[in-house]
Backbone bond lengths (Angstrom), bond angles and torsions (degrees), N, CA, C in turn:
res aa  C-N    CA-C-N  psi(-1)  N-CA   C-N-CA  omega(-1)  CA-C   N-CA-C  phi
1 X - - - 1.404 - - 1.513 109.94 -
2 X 1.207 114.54 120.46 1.508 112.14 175.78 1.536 96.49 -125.36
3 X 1.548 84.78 -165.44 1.634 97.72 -157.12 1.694 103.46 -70.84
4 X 0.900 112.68 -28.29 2.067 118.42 -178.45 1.665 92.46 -43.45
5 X 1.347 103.96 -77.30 1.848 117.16 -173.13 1.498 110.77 -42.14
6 X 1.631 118.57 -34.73 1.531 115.84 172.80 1.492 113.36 -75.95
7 X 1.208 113.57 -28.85 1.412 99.49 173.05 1.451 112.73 -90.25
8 X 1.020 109.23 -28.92 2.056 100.16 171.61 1.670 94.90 -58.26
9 X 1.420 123.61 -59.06 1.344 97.96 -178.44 1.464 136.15 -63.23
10 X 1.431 90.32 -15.33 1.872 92.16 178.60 1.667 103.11 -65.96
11 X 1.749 107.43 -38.13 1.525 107.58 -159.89 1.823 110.51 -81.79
12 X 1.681 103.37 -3.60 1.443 123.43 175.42 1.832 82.49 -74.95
13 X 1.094 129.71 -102.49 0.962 122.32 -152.16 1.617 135.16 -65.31
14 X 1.641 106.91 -5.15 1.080 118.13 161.00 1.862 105.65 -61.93
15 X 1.078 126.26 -36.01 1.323 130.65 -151.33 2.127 110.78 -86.50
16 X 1.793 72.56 -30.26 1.792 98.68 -163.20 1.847 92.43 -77.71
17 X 1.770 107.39 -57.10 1.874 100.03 158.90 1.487 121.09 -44.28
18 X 0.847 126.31 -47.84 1.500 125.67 173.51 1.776 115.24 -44.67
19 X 1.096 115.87 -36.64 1.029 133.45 -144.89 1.389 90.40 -95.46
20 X 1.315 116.10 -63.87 1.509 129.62 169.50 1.022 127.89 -40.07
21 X 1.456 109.89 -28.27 1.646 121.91 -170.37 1.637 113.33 -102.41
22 X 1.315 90.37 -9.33 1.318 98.66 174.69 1.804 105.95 72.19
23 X 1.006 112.83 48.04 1.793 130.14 176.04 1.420 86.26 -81.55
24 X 1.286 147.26 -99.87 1.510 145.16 -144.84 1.613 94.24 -35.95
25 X 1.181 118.09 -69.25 1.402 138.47 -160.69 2.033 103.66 -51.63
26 X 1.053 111.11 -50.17 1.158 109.80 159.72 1.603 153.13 -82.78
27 X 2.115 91.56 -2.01 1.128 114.19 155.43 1.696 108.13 -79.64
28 X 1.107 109.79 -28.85 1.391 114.72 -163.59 1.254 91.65 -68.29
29 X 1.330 147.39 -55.65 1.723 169.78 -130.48 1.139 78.25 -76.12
30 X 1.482 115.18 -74.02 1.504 122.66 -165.62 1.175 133.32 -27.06
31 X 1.245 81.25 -63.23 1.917 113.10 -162.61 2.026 95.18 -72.84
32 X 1.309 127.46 -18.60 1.263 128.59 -176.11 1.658 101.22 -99.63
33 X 1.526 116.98 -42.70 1.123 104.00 169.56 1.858 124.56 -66.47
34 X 1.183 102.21 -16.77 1.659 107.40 -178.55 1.851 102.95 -91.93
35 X 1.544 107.05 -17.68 1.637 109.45 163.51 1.452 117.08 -65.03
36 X 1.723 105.24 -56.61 1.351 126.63 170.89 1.869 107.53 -32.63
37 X 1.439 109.22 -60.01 1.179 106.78 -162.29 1.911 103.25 -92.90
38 X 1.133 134.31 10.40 1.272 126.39 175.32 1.483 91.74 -101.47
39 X 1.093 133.24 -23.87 1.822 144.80 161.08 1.456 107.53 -39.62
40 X 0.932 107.19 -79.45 1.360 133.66 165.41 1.432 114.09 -38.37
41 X 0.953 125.51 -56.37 1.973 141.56 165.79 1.928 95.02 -47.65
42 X 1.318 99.80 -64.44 1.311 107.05 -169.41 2.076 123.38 -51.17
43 X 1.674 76.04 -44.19 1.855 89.54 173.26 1.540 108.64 -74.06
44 X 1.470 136.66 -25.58 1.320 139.42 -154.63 1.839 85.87 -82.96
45 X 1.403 105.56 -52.80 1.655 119.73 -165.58 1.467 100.90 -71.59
46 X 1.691 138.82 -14.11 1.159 149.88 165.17 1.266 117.83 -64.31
47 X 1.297 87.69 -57.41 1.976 102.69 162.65 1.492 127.80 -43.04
48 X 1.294 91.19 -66.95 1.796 103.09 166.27 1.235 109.69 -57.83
49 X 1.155 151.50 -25.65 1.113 119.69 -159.38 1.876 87.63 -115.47
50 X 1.077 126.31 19.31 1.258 127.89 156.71 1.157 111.31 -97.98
51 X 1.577 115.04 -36.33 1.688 97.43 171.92 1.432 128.48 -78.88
52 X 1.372 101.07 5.34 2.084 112.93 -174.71 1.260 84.18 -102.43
53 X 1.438 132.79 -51.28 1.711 130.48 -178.67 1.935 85.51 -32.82
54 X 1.366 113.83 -69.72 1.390 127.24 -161.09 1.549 115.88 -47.88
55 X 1.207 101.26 -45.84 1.398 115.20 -172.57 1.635 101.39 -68.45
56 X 1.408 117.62 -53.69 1.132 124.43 -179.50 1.482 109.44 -38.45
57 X 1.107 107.92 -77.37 1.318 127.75 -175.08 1.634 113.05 -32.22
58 X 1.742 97.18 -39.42 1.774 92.74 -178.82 1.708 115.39 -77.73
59 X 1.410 74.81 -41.79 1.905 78.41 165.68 1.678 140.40 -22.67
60 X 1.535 75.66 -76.74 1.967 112.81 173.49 2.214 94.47 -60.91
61 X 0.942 126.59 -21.63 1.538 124.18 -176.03 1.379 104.05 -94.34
62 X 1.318 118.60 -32.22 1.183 128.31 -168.92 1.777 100.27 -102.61
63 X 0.876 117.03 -5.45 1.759 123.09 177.88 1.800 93.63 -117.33
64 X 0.945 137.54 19.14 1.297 139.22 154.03 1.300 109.93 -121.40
65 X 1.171 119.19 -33.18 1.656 110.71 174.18 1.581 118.68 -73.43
66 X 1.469 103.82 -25.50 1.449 111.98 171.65 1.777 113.19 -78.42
67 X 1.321 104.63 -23.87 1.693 96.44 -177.31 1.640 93.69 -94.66
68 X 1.430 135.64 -12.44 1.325 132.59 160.60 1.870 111.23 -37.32
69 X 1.407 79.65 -61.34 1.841 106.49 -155.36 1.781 87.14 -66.02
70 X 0.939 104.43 -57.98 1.868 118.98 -176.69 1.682 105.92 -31.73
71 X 1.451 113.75 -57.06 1.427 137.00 163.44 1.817 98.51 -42.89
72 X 0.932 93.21 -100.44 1.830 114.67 176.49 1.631 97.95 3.12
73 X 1.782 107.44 -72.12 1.516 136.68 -157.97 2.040 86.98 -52.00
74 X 1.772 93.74 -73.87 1.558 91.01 169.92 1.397 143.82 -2.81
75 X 2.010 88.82 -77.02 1.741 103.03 -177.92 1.521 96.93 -67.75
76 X 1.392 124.77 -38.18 1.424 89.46 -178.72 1.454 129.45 -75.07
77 X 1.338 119.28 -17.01 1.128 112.39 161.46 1.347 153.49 -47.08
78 X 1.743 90.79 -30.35 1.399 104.98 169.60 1.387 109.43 -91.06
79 X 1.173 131.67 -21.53 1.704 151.07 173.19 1.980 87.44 -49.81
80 X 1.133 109.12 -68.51 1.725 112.39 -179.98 1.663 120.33 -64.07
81 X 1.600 99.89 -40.09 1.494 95.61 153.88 1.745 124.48 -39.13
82 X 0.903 88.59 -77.63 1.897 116.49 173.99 1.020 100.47 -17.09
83 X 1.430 94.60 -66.25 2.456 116.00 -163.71 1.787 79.10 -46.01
84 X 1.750 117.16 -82.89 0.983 111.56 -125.51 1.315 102.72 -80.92
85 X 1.204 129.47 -15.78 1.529 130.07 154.33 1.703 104.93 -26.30
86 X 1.186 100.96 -79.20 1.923 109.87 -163.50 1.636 105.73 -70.79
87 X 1.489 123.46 -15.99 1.259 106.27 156.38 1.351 120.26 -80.49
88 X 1.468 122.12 -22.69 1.250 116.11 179.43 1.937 109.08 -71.85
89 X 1.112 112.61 -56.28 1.612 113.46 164.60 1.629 119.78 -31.18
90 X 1.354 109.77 -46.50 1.133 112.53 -178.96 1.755 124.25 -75.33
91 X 1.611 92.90 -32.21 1.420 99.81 162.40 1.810 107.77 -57.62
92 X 1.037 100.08 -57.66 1.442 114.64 -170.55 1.396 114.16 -42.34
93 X 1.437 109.02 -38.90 1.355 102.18 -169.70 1.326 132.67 -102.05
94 X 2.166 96.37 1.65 1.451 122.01 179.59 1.595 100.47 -64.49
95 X 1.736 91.23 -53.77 1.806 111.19 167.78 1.799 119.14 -36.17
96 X 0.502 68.04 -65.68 1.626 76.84 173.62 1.473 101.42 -52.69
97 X 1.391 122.17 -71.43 1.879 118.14 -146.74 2.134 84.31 -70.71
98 X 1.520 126.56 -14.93 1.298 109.09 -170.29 1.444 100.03 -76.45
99 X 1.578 111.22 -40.23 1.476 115.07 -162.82 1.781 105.48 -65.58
100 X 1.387 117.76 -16.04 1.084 130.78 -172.06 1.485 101.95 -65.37
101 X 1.154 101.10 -92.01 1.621 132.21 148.16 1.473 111.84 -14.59
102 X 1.251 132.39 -25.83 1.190 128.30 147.62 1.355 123.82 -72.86
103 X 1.501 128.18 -49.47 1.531 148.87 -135.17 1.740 70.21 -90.49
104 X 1.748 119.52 -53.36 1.777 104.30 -155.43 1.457 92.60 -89.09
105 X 1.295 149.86 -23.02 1.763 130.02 138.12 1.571 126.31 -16.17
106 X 1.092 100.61 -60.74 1.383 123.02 171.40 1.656 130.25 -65.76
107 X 1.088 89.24 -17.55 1.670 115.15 175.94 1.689 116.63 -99.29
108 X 1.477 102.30 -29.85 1.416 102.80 -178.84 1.859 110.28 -99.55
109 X 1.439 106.91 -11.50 1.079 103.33 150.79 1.371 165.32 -103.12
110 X 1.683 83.75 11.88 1.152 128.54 174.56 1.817 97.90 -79.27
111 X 1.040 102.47 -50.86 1.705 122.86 -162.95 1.582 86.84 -55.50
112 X 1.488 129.67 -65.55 1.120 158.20 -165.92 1.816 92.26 -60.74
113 X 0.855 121.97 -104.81 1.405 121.61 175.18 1.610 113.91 -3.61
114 X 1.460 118.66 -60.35 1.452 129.20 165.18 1.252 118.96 -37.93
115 X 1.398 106.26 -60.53 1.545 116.72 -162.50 1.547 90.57 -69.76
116 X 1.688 123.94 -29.32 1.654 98.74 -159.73 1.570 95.93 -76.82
117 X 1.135 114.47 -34.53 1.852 133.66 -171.45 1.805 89.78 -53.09
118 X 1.282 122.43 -53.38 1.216 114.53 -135.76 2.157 83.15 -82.39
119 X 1.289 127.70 -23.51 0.982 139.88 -142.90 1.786 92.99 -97.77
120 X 1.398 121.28 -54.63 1.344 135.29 150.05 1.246 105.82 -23.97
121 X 1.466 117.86 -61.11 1.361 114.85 -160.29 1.463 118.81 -87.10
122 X 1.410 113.27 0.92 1.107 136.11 -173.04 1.779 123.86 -100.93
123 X 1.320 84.78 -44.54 1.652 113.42 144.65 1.837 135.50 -42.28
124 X 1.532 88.36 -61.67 1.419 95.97 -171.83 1.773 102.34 -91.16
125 X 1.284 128.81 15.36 1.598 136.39 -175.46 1.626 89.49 -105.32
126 X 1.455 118.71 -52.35 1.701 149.27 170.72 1.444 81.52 -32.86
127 X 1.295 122.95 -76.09 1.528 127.16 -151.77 1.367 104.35 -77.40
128 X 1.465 141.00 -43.07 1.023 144.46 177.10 1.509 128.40 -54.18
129 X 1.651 92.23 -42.06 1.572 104.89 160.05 1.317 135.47 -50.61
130 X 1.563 104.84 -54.00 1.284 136.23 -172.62 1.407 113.74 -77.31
131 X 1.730 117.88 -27.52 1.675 115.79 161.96 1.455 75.61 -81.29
132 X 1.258 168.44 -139.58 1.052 129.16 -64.56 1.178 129.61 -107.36
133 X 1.997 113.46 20.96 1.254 125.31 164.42 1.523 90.09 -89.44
134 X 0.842 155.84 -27.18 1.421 133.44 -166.32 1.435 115.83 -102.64
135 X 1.498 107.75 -27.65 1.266 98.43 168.91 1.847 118.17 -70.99
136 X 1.237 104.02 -28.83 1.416 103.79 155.86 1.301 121.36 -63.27
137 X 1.416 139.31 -2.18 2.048 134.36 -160.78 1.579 87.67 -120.04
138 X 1.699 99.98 -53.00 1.665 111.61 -146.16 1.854 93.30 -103.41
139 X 1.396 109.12 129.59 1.763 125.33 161.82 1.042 108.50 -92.13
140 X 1.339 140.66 164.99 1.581 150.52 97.16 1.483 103.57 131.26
141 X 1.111 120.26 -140.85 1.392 113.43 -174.44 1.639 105.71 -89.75
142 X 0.998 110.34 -76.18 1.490 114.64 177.65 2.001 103.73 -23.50
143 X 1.294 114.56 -45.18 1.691 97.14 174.49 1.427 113.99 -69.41
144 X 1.527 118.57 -16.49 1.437 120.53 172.93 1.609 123.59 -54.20
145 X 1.759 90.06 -67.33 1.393 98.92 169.76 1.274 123.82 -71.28
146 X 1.322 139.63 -15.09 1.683 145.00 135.61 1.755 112.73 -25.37
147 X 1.106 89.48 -52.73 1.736 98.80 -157.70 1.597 87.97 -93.68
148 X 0.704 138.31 -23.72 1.989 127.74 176.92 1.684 91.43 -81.62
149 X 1.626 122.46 -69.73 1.433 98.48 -173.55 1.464 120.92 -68.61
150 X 1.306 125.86 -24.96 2.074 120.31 146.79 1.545 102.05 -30.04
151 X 1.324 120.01 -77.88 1.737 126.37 -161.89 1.863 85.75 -39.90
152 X 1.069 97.29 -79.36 2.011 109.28 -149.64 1.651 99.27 -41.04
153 X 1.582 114.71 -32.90 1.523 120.90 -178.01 1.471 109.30 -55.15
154 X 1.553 104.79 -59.99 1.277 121.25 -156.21 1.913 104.05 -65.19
155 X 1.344 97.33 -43.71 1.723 117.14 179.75 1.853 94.74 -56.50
156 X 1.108 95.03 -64.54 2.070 87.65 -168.60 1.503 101.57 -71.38
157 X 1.183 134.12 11.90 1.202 135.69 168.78 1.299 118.60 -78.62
158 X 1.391 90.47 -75.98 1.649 106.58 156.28 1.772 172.17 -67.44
159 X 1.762 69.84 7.97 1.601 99.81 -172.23 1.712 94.33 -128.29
């Protein structure tokens, strides 16, 4: 008997206690309960990542509906730009054709005003002349009443 045969028998009855004690059987337990629960690990982490699939998903719908609306907000902005651009021009340019329309009002009655001034003054030089060519030609009464109905002629003539 040497030492080989003592250890086959030690590993005979190391194997045969095992056996007895129910070691396999409670390795076995183990090893199914640590399956059981990496199962379980596995479905929990299945879960989650269906509800981030989920979450994601609302996100990215909800981050496109916001750059939709974002767009939308945009075009209309420039839509009101636009408006108030061409109403402001148009204001602008009513302004303008009135101030115009004033300035050549103002111009033609200016023109008008002149011409009556210049016509007055043209008049009463007319009349001034004319009493004093006749009072130089014409004496006595008859050149009086000549030269008053001449004046009143020449005046409603010229005015």
């Amino acid at each position: 008997m040497d030492a080989t045969f003592w250890a086959f028998v030690g590993l005979v009855i190391f194997l045969a206690a095992m056996v007895w004690i129910k070691i396999p059987s409670k390795i076995g337990g183990a090893l199914d309960n640590r399956a059981d629960a990496i199962r379980a690990e596995l479905d929990e982490a299945r879960k989650l990542r269906e509800e981030a699939q989920a979450l994601l998903s609302d996100y990215q719908r909800k981050r496109h509906e916001a750059e939709a609306e974002a767009e939308a907000i945009v075009a209309e902005a420039n839509a009101e730009a636009e408006r108030l651009t061409l109403e402001t021009n148009q204001a602008l340019e009513e302004l303008i054709a009135r101030r115009t329309k004033a300035a050549e009002e103002k111009i033609s009655q200016a023109e008008t005003q002149a011409i009556s001034e210049v016509r007055a003054r043209a008049a009463d030089i007319a009349v001034a002349a004319a009493e004093q060519i006749l009072s130089a030609t014409v004496k006595d009464k008859v050149a009086d009443d000549i030269l008053s109905k001449s004046i009143d002629q020449v005046k409603a003539k010229l005015n």
